[in-house]
C-alpha positions in Angstrom: 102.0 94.6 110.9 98.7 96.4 110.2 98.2 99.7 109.2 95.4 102.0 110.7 94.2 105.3 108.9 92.6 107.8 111.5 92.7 108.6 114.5 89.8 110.1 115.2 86.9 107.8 117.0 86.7 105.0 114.6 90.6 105.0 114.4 90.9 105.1 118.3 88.1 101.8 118.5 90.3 99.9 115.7 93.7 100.9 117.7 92.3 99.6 120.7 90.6 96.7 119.8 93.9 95.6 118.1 96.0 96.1 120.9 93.7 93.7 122.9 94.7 91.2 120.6 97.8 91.7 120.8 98.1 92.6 116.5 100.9 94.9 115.6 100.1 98.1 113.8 100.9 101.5 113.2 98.4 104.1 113.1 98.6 107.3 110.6 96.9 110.7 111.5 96.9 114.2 109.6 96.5 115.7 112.6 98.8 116.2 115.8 96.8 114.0 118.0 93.9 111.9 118.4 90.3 113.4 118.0 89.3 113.5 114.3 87.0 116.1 113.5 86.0 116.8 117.2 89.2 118.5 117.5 88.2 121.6 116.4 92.0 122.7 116.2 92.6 120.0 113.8 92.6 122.0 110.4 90.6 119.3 109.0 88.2 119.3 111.3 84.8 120.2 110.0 83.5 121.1 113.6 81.8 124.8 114.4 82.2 126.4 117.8 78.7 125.7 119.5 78.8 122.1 118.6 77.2 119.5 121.1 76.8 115.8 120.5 73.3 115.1 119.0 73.1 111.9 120.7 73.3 111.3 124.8 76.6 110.5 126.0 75.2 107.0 128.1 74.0 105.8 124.5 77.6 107.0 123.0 80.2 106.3 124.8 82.6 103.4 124.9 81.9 101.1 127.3 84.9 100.3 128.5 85.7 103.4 129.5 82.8 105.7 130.4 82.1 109.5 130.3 82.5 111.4 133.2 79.7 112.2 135.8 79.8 115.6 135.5 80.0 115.9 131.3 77.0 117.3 129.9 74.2 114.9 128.7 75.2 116.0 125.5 78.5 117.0 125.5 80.1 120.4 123.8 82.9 119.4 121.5 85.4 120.4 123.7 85.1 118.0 126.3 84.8 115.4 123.6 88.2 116.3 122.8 89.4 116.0 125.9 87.4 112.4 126.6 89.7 111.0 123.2 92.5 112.3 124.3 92.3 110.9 127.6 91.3 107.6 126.3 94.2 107.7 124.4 96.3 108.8 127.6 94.4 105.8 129.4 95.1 103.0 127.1 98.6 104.0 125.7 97.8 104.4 121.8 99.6 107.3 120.7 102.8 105.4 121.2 101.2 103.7 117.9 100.8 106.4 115.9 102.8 108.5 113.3 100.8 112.0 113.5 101.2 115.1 111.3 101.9 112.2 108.3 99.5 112.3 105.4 98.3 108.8 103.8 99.2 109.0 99.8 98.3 105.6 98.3 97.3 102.6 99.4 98.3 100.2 96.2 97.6 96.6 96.7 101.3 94.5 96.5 100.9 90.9 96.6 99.2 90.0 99.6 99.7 92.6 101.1 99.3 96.4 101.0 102.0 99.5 100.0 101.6 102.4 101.9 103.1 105.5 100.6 103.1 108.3 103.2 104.4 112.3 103.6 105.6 113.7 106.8 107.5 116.8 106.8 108.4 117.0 103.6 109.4 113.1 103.6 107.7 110.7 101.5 108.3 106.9 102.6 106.8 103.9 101.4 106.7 100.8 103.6 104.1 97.4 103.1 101.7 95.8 105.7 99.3 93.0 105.9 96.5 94.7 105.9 94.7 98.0 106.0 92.1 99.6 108.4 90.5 102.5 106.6 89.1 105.0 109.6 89.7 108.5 108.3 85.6 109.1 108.9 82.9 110.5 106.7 82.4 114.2 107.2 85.3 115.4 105.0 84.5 116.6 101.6 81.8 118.6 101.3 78.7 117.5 99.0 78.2 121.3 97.2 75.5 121.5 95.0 75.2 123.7 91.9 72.9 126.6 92.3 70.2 127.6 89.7 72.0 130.5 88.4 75.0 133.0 90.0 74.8 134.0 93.4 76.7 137.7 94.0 76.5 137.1 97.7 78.7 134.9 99.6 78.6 131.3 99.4 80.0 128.8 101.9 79.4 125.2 102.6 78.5 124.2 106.6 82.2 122.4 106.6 83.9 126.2 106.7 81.6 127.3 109.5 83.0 128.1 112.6 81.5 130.7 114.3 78.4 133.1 114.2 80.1 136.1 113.8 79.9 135.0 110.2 76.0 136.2 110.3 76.4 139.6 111.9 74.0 142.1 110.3 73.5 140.0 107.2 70.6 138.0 105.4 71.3 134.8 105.6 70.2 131.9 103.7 70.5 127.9 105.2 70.1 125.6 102.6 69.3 122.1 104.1 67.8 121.1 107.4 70.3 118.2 108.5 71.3 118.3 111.9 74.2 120.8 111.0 71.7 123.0 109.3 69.2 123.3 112.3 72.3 124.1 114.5 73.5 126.8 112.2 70.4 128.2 111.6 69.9 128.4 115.4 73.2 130.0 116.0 72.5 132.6 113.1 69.2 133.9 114.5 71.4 135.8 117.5 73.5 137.7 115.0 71.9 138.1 111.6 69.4 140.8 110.1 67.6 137.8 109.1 67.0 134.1 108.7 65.8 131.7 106.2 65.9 128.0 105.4 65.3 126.4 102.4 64.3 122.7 102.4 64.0 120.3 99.4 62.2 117.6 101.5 60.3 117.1 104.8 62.3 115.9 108.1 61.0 114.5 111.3 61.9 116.6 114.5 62.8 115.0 117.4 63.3 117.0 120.9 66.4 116.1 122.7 65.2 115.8 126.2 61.0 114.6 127.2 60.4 114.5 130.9 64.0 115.8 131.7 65.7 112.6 129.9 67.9 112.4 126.9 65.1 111.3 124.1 66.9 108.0 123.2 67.4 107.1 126.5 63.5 106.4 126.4 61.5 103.0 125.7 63.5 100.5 123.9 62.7 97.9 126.8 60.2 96.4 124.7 60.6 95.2 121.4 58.1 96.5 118.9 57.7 95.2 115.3 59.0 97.9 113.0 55.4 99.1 111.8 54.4 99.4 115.0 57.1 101.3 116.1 56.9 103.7 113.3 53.4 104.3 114.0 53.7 104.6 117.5 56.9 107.3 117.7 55.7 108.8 115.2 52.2 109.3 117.1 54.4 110.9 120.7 56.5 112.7 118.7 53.1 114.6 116.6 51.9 114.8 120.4 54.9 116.3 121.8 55.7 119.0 119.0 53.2 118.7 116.3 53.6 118.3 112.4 56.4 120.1 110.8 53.6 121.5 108.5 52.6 123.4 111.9 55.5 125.4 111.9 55.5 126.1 107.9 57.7 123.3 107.3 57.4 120.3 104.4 55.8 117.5 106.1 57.8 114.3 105.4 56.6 111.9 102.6 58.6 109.0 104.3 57.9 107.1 107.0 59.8 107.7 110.6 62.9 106.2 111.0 63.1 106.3 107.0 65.7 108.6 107.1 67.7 110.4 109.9 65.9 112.7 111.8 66.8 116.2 113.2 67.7 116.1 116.9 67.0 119.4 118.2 64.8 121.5 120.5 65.7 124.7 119.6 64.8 125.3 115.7 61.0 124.4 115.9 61.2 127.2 118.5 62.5 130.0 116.4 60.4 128.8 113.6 57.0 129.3 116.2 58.7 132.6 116.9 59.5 133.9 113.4 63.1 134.3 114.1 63.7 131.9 111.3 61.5 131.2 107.8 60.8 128.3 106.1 61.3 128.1 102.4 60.6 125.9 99.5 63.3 124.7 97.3 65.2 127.0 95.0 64.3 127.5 91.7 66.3 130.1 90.7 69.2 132.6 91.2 70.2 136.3 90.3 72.2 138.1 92.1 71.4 138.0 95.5 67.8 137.4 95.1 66.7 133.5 95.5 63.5 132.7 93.9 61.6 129.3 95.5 59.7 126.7 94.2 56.9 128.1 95.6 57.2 131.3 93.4 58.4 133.6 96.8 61.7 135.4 96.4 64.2 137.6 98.5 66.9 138.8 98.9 69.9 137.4 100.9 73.7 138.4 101.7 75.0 135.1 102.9 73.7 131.5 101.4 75.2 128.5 104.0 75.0 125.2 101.9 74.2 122.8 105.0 74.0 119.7 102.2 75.8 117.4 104.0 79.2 115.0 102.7 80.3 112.2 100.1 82.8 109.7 100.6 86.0 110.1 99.9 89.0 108.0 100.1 91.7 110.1 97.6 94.2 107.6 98.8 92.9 104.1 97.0 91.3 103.6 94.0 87.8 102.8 93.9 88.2 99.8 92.2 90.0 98.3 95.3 87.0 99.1 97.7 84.9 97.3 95.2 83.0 100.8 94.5 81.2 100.3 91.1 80.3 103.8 89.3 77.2 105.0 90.3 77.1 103.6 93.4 77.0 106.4 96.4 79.0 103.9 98.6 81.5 101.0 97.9 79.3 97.4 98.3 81.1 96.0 101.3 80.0 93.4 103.9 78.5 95.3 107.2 79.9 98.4 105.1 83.6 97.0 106.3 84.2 93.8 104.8 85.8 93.7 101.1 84.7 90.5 99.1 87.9 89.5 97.7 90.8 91.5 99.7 90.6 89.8 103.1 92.8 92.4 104.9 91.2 95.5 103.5 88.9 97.3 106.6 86.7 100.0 106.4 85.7 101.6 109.6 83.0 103.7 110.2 81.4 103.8 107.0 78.0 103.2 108.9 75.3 105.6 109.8 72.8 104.2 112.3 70.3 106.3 115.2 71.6 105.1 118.5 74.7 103.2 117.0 77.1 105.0 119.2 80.8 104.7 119.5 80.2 101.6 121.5 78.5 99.8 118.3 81.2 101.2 116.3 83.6 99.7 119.0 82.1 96.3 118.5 82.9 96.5 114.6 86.3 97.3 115.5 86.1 94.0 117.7 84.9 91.9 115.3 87.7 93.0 112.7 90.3 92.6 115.1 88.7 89.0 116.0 88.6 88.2 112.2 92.6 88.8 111.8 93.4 87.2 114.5 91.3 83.9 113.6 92.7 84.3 109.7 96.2 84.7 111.5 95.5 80.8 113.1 94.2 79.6 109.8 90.9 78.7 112.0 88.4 77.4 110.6 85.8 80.1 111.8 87.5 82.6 109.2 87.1 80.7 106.7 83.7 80.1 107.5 83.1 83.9 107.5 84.8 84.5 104.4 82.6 82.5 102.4 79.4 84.8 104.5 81.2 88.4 103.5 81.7 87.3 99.8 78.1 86.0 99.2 76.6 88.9 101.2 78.8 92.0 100.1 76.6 94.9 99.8 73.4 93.1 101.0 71.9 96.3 103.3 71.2 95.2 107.0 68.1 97.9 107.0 66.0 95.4 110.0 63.0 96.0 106.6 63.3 100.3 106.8 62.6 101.2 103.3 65.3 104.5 103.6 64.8 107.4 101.2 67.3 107.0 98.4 70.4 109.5 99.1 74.2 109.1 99.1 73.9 110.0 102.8 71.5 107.0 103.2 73.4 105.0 101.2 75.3 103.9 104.2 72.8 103.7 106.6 71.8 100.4 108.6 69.1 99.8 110.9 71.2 99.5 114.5 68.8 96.4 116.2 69.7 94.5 113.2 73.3 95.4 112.7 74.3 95.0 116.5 72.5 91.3 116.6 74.7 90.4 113.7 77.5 92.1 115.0 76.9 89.8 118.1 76.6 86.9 115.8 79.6 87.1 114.5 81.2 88.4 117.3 80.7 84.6 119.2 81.4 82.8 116.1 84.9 84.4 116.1 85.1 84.0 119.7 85.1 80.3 120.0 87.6 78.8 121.1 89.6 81.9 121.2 90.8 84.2 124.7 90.8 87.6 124.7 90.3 88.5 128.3 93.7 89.6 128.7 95.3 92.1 126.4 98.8 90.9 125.1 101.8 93.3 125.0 101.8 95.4 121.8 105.2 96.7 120.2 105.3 100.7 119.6 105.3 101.2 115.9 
């Protein structure tokens, strides 16, 4: 029996791709039911009320079971919701898993793994053969330290619901992630005022050119990374311009170098002085912010939009094999552990265009890998000997990304989907999965 943590997308992919196998397991969610953070009900779900999916839903999606005609090319988070749940519905996983329960500890026990859980009240501890770690990324909020005391209010983006928040106030964004330029666009309708302070240029991306979803363009042909750098970065400069054009940071990284903002709306405001672009801050006192620039004003409301850090307060670091000082633990394909060969983690991959169809085929290969290890085949071991010489080797397809802990992560998605695929018929051989074997309920 294996044990999955999560049952939000990456939870719902390993549940699924496990069943197909026919590998017993017993899922564990905080929540209810199934959605992760897209469940904005979930009261650990970082998700605000005008939410939509910054990628397409044909480049998202799981392929197995598609979108629906009429959902939104990029989908509000509501009918997300509803498309997990009725996966769920459609492939009978909640019979799997133990909601409202809270994961404690995972301790390591032998070979295998002791998991100690709460529900109600009720602690219970109970051992498995292995672990799929899928409780996602966006949980604990990265909160920087201001340069001095703020007398205004302070929040982080993950508290954000609504932007009634804003009304009448001066409000300050700090960061321009794709959260940020969302909030900032949402504040401009109901605040006396809008700033945004950046540290560092970003690239801007529009979500739709000609009336298509932006990454549903080109991609036919296969471009060598310089080229293609140079060449999107050239239609994008033709399409909107520098962010220096709209007194924004131009970015001292190349495209593709980091993640970039998908969004039509802020470059907009910016153009039209609804919202004004700021330098770092240097200093605070009271509710004036001075910038690196020398600038200051005054602002009511400062929205820390500074992204996440990983967290997993259930296992000990040492057991993901998460040196200090590292922003990440130093995993094969940011899943595979080096030593423990039933120790998972899903998810912990950031990737343009990945999708939860990429992130379906991770799931795949894990459940392909137990399965082999399960038959003592000799593909397993052939693998094992690949994840322990190559833990923490970054499949970046040569993308020099800017050094971050949000980057730390991040893989180049041509490069990890071809070894993904690699793998993927390696495992394979020899083995059928065409028709899913009957699971028992946990």
């Amino acid at each position: 029996m294996y044990a999955v943590i999560g049952a939000g997308p990456m939870g719902l992919a390993a549940a699924r791709n496990l069943q197909k196998l026919g590998i017993p397991f017993t899922g564990f969610d905080l929540h209810s039911d199934v959605g992760g953070l897209w469940d904005i009900d979930n009261p650990h779900s970082t998700m605000y009320e005008t939410a939509h999916l910054i990628s397409s839903k044909r480049m998202t999606e799981f392929k197995e079971f598609p979108m629906a005609d009429d959902v939104a090319p990029y989908p509000h988070h509501s009918e997300l919701k509803a498309y997990f749940r009725d996966f769920a519905s459609h492939f009978a996983l909640r019979r799997h898993y133990q909601f409202n329960t809270r994961v404690l500890s995972v301790e390591p026990a032998g070979a295998q793994w002791k998991l100690t859980t709460e529900r109600a009240g009720e602690q219970q501890s109970r051992l498995f053969d292995g672990v799929l770690i899928a409780n996602g990324t966006l949980h604990k909020p990265n909160m920087p330290t201001l340069p001095g005391d703020f007398s205004g209010e302070l929040m982080h983006s993950c508290d954000y619901r609504t932007p009634d928040v804003f009304k009448g106030k001066r409000v300050l964004i700090v960061g321009c992630g794709n959260s940020g330029a969302d909030i900032a666009v949402d504040a401009v309708h109901h605040a006396q005022s809008v700033d945004i302070s950046l540290r560092r240029g970003y690239y801007f991306v529009p979500k739709f050119i000609k009336g298509r979803p932006v990454d549903t363009l080109g991609g036919k042909i296969k471009l060598p990374r310089a080229i293609k750098q140079r060449v999107d970065g050239a239609m994008i400069r033709m399409v909107i311009g520098k962010p220096s054009d709209y007194g924004l940071p131009d970015p001292d990284y190349r495209l593709y170098e980091s993640h970039p903002v998908i969004n039509s709306l802020i470059l907009h405001h910016l153009g039209h002085g609804d919202i004004h672009a700021r330098r770092d801050i240097s200093r605070v006192s009271g509710k004036q912010v001075t910038f690196a620039d020398g600038q200051s004003a005054e602002y009511d409301l400062i929205l820390m939009s500074t992204g996440y850090l990983l967290d997993y307060p259930f296992i000990e670091r040492q057991h993901l094999n998460w040196p200090d000082g590292q922003d990440a633990p130093q995993l094969y394909m940011n899943v595979f552990h080096p030593r423990h060969d039933n120790l998972f983690m899903m998810g912990m991959i950031e990737a343009a265009g990945l999708g939860w169809e990429g992130r379906n085929q991770q799931a795949r290969l894990v459940a392909l890998y137990i399965r082999q290890r399960q038959q003592n085949a000799e593909a397993a071991k052939a693998f094992d000997a690949i994840k322990r010489e190559r833990a923490g080797v970054t499949l970046d397809g040569g993308y020099d990304y800017i050094k971050l802990p949000r980057m730390a992560y991040y893989v180049n998605k041509d490069e990890y989907l071809k070894t993904l695929a690699e793998h993927i018929s390696a495992l394979q051989s020899g083995l059928s999965v065409d028709e899913p074997k009957p699971v028992p309920a946990a």
